[in-house]
C-alpha positions as CSV (number, residue, x, y, z in Angstrom):
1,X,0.0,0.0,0.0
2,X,1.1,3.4,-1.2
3,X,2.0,5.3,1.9
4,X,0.7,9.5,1.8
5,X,1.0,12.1,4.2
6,X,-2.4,13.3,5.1
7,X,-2.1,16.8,5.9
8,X,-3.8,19.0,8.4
9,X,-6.5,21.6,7.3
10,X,-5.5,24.4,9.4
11,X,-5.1,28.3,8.3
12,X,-2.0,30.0,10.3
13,X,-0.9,33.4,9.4
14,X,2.7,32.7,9.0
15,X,4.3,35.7,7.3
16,X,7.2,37.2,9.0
17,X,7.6,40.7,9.6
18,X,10.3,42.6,11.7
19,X,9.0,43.2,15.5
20,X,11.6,45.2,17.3
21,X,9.2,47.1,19.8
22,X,8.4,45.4,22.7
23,X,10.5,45.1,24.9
24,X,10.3,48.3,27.2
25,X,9.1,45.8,30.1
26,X,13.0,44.8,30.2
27,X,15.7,46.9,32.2
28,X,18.0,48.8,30.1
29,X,21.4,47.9,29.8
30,X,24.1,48.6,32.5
31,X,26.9,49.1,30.4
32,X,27.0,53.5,29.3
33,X,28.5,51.9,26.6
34,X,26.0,48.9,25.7
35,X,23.6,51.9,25.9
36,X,24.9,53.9,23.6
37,X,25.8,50.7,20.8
38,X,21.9,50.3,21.6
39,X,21.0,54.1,20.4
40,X,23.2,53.6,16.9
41,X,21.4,49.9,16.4
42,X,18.2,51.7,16.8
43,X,18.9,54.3,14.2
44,X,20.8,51.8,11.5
45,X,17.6,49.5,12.1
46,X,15.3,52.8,11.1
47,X,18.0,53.2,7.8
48,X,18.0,49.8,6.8
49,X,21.5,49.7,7.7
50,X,21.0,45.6,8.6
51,X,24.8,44.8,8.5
52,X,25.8,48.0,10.7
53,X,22.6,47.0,13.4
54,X,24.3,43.5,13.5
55,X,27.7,44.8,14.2
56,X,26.7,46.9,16.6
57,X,24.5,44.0,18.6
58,X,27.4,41.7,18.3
59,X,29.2,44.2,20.1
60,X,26.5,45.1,22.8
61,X,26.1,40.9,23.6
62,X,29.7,41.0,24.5
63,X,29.3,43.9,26.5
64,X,25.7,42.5,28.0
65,X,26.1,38.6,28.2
66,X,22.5,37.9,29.9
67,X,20.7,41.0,28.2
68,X,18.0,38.6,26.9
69,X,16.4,42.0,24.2
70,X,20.1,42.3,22.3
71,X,19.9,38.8,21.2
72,X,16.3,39.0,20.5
73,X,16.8,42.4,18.6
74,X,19.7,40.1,16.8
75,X,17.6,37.3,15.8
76,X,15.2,39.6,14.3
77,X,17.4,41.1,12.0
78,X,18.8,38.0,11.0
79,X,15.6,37.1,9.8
80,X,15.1,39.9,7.7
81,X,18.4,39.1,6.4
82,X,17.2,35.2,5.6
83,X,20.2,34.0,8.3
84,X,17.2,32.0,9.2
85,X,19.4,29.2,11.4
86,X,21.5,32.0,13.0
87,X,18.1,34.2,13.8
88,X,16.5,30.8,15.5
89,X,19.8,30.3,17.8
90,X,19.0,33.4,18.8
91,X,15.9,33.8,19.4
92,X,16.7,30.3,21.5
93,X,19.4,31.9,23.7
94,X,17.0,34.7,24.5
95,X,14.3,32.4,25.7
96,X,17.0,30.9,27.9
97,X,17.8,33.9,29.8
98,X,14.3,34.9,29.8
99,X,11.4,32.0,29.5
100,X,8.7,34.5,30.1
101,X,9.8,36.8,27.1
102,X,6.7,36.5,25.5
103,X,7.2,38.2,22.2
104,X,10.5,36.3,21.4
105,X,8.9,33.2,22.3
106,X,5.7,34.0,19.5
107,X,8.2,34.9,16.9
108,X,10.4,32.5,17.6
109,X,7.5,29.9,16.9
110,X,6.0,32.0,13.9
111,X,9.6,31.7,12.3
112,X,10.1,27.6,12.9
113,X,6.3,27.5,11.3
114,X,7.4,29.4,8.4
115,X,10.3,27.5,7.8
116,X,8.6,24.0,8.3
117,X,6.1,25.4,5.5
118,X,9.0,26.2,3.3
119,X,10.3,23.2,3.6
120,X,6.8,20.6,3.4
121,X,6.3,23.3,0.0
122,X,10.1,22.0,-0.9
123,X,9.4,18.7,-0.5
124,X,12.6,18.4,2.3
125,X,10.6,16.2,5.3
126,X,13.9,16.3,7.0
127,X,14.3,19.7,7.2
128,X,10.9,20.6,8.2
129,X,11.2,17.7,10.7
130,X,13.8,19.3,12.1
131,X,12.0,22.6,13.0
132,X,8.8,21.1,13.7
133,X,10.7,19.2,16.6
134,X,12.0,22.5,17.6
135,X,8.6,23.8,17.8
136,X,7.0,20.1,19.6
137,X,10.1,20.4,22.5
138,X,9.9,24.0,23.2
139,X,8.2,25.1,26.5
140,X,4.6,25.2,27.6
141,X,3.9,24.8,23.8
142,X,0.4,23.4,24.6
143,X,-0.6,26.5,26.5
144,X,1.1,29.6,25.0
145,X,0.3,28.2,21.3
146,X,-2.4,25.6,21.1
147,X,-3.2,26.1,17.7
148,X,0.6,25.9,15.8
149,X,0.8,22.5,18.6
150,X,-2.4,21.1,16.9
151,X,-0.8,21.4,13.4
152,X,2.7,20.6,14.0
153,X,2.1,17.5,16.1
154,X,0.1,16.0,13.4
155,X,2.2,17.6,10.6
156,X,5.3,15.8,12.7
157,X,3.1,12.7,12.6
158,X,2.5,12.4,9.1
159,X,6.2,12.9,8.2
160,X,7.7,10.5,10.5
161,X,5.4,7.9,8.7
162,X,6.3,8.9,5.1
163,X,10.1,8.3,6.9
164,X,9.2,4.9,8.0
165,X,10.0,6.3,11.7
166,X,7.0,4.6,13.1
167,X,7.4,4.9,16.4
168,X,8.1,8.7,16.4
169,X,5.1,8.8,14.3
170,X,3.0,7.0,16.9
171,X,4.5,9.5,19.4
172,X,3.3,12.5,17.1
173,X,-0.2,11.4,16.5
174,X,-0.8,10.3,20.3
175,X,0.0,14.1,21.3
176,X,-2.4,15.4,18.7
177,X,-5.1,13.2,19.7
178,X,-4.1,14.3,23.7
179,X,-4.9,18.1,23.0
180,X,-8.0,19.0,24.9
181,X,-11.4,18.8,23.1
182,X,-9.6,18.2,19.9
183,X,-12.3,16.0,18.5
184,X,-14.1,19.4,18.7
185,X,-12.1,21.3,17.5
186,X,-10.3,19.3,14.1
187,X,-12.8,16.1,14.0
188,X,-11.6,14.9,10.7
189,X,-7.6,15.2,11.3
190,X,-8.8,13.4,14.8
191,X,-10.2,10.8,13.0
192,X,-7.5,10.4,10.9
193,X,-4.6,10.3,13.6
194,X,-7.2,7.3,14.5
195,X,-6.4,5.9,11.2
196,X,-2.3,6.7,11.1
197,X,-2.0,5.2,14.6
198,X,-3.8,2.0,13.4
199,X,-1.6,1.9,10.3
200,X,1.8,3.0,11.9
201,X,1.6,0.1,14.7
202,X,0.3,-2.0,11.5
203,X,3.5,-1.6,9.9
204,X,5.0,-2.0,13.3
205,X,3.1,-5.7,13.5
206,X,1.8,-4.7,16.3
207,X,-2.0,-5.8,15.8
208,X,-3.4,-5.7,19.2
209,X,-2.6,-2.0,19.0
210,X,-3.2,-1.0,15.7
211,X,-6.8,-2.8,15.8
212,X,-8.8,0.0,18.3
213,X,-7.8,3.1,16.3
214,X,-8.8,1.5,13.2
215,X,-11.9,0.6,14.5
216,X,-12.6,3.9,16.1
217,X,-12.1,5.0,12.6
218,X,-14.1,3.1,11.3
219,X,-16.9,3.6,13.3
220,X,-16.6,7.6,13.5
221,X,-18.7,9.9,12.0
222,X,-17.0,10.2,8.0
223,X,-17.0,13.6,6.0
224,X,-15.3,14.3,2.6
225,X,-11.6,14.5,4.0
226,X,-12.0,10.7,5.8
227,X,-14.3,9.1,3.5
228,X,-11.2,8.0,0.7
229,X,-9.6,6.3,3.6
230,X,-12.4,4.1,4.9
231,X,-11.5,1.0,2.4
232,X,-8.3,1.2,2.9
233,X,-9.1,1.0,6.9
234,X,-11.5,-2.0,6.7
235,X,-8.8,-3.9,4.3
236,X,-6.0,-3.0,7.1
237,X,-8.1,-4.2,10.2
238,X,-9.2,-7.4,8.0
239,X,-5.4,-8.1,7.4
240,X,-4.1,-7.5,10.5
241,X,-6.6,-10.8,11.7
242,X,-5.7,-12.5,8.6
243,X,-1.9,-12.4,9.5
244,X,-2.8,-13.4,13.4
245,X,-5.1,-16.1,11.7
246,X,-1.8,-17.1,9.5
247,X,0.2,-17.4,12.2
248,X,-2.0,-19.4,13.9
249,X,-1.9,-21.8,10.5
250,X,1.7,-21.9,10.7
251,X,1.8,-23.2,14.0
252,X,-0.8,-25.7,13.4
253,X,0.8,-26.9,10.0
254,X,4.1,-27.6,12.2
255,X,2.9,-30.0,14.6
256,X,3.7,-33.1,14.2
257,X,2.0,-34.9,16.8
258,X,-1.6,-34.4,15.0
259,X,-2.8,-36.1,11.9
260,X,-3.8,-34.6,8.8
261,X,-7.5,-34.2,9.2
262,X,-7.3,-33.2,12.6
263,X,-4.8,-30.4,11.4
264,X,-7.6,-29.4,8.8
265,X,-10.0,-29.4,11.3
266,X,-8.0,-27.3,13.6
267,X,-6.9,-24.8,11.2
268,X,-10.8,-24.4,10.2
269,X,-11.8,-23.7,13.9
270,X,-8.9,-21.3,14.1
271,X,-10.5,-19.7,10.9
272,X,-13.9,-19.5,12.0
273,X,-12.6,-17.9,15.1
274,X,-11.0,-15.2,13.5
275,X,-14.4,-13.1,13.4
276,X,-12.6,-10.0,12.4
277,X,-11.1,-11.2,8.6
278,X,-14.7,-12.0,6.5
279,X,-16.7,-9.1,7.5
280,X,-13.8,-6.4,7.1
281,X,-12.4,-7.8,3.5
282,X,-15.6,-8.2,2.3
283,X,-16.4,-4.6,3.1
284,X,-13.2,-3.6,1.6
285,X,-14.3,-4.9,-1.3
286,X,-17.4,-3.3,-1.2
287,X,-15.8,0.5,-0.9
288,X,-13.0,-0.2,-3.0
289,X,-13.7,-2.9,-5.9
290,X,-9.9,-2.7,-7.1
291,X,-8.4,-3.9,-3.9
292,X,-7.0,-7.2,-5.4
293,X,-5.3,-8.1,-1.9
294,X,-8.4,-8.5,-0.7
295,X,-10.0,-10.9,-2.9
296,X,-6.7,-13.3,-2.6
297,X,-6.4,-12.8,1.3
298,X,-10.3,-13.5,1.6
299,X,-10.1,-16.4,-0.7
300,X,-7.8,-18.1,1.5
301,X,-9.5,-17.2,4.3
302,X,-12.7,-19.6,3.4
303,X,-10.1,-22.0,2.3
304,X,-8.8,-22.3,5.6
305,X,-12.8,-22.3,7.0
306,X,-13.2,-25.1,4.4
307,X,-15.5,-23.2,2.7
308,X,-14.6,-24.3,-0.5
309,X,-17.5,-23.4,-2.6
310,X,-16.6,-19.8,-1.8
311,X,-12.9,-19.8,-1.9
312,X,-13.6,-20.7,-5.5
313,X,-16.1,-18.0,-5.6
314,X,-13.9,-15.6,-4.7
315,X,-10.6,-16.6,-7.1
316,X,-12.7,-17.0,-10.0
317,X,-14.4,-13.4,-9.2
318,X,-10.4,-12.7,-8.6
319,X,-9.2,-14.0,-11.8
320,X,-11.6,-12.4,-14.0
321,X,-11.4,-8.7,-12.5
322,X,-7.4,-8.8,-12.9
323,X,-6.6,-10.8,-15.7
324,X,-3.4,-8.4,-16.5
325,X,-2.0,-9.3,-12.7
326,X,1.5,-10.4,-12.2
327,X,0.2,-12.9,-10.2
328,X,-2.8,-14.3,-13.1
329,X,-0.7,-17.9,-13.2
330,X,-0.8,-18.4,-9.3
331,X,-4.3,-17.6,-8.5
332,X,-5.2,-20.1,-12.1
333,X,-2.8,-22.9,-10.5
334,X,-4.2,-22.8,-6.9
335,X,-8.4,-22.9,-8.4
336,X,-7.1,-27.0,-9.0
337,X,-6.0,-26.9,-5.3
338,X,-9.1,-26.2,-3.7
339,X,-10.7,-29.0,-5.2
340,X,-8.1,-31.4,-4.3
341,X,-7.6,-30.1,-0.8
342,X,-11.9,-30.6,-0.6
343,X,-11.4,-34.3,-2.0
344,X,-8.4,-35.5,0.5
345,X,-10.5,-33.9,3.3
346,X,-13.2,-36.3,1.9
347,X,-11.3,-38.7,1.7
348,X,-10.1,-38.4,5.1
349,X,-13.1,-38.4,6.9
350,X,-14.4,-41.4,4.8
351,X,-11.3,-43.2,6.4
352,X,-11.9,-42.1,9.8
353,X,-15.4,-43.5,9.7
354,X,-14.4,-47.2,8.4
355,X,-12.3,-47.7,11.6
């Protein structure tokens, strides 16, 4: 199955725009002369002087180590300039002399959103990876930004899956589902993170897991974003008791204490058991006739149940909706099998009987 990154419907102003004001709440400087640096910053700032400002802010963090506003002012300016990795260290090193500086802390998260939309438009997951985890490990994130936490954590979600990074995908998705009243407030990209859970602890074969998302997709309410991915859903939950079933048959198959019929016999209970295959495929079908998987996985599924009159049903409806598959040749050669497998389980019984 073709893996996709389902995105996240959310509108975020994310323009960037220079904010220099601000920051009056903070003490000026000590320093005469930090002061003074701070006076000529101010006016190359007002002439566009970017270069001369940066100079002279270089100058006034040497002169004020822990003056939280110089490296804020700095990071600013940098971002004007595009020094987009230089402007984040320092919006980050004001934040750590100051975790209450509220206005470096919004535009240090409005510039990491910017860049991870750069980046997703790029097509770099890495990159915008990178700053969404910025953005997921910075402080208090789920109360002083709720809304850019809604959209990165499921935008974090969706890329770590396209990476094959399961678990940090599983990670993602389980903190978007944890914001409060989010079924409220984004019910289809809930309903989704349902569905990439189920499929990420899929791929993990991890079944017990992946089953209760999928069927809480399943179940939920279904609009035109989660609609496309209801087939697909069913088919995954039906598989993920086809391959317990299959295991199961393995295990069966290598005893070698049992006889042949009883092995049958046991491998049809353990079918017939596995409530969760029959209903799910054939639904799967139903939504999404093109699904050849399905038809194979459900035709061996009634061979197992000994339901041979629909195993045959189901290759022969298999055979003649894919007659340009790769795999044409096996599903012609295994039609002959079913019969014989139905004949030496005939045979079989007739024997047990006579003694």
């Amino acid at each position: 199955m073709k893996r996709k990154m389902i995105s996240l419907v959310l509108t975020l102003c994310l323009g960037l725009t220079l904010t220099l004001g601000a920051v009056d709440e903070f003490a000026k400087p000590q320093s005469k002369d930090a002061l003074k640096k701070m006076k000529k910053a101010d006016k190359a700032i007002k002439d566009k002087d970017y270069d001369a400002a940066l100079a002279l802010y270089s100058e006034i963090v040497q002169l004020e180590p822990n003056y939280a506003p110089a490296y804020f002012t700095t990071a600013q300016i940098l971002r004007i300039k595009e020094a987009f990795d230089l402007a984040l260290t320092n919006y980050e090193k004001a934040l750590a002399i100051s975790p209450d500086f509220a206005v470096a802390l919004n535009e240090y998260v409005r510039t990491l959103m910017s860049l991870s939309r750069k980046a997703i438009d790029a097509q770099d997951l890495q990159k915008a990876a990178f700053y969404d985890e910025k953005i997921l490990n910075t402080k208090d994130i789920e109360t002083t930004h709720p809304q850019e936490l809604q959209q990165i954590a499921y935008q974090m979600g969706s890329i770590r899956y396209t990476q094959n990074e399961f678990d940090k995908s599983i990670v993602a998705f389980q903190r978007f589902l944890a914001i409060p009243e989010i079924e409220k407030k984004a019910p289809s990209n809930c309903a989704l993170a349902n569905y990439m859970l189920g499929m990420n602890f899929s791929r993990l074969d991890q079944p017990v897991q992946a089953n209760p998302y999928l069927e809480k997709f399943i179940s939920g309410p279904q609009d035109a974003m989660t609609t496309p991915w209801l087939p697909l859903a069913y088919f995954l939950l039906a598989n993920n008791h086809y391959l317990t079933l299959d295991k199961q048959v393995i295990k069966i198959k290598e005893d070698k204490t049992i006889d042949a019929l009883t092995m049958f016999n046991r491998i049809a209970d353990a079918a017939k058991a596995s409530t969760g295959v029959q209903p799910n495929f054939a639904k799967a079908i139903e939504l999404k006739p093109d699904l050849e998987d399905a038809y194979v996985m459900l035709g061996n599924y009634y061979f197992f149940c000994q339901d041979f009159d629909n195993a045959q049903a189901i290759y022969n409806d298999l055979i003649a909706k894919f007659p340009a598959s790769p795999a044409i040749a096996n599903y012609k050669a295994f039609l002959p099998s079913i019969d014989k497998e139905r004949e030496a389980i005939k045979t079989l019984k007739a024997k047990k009987k006579t003694k």
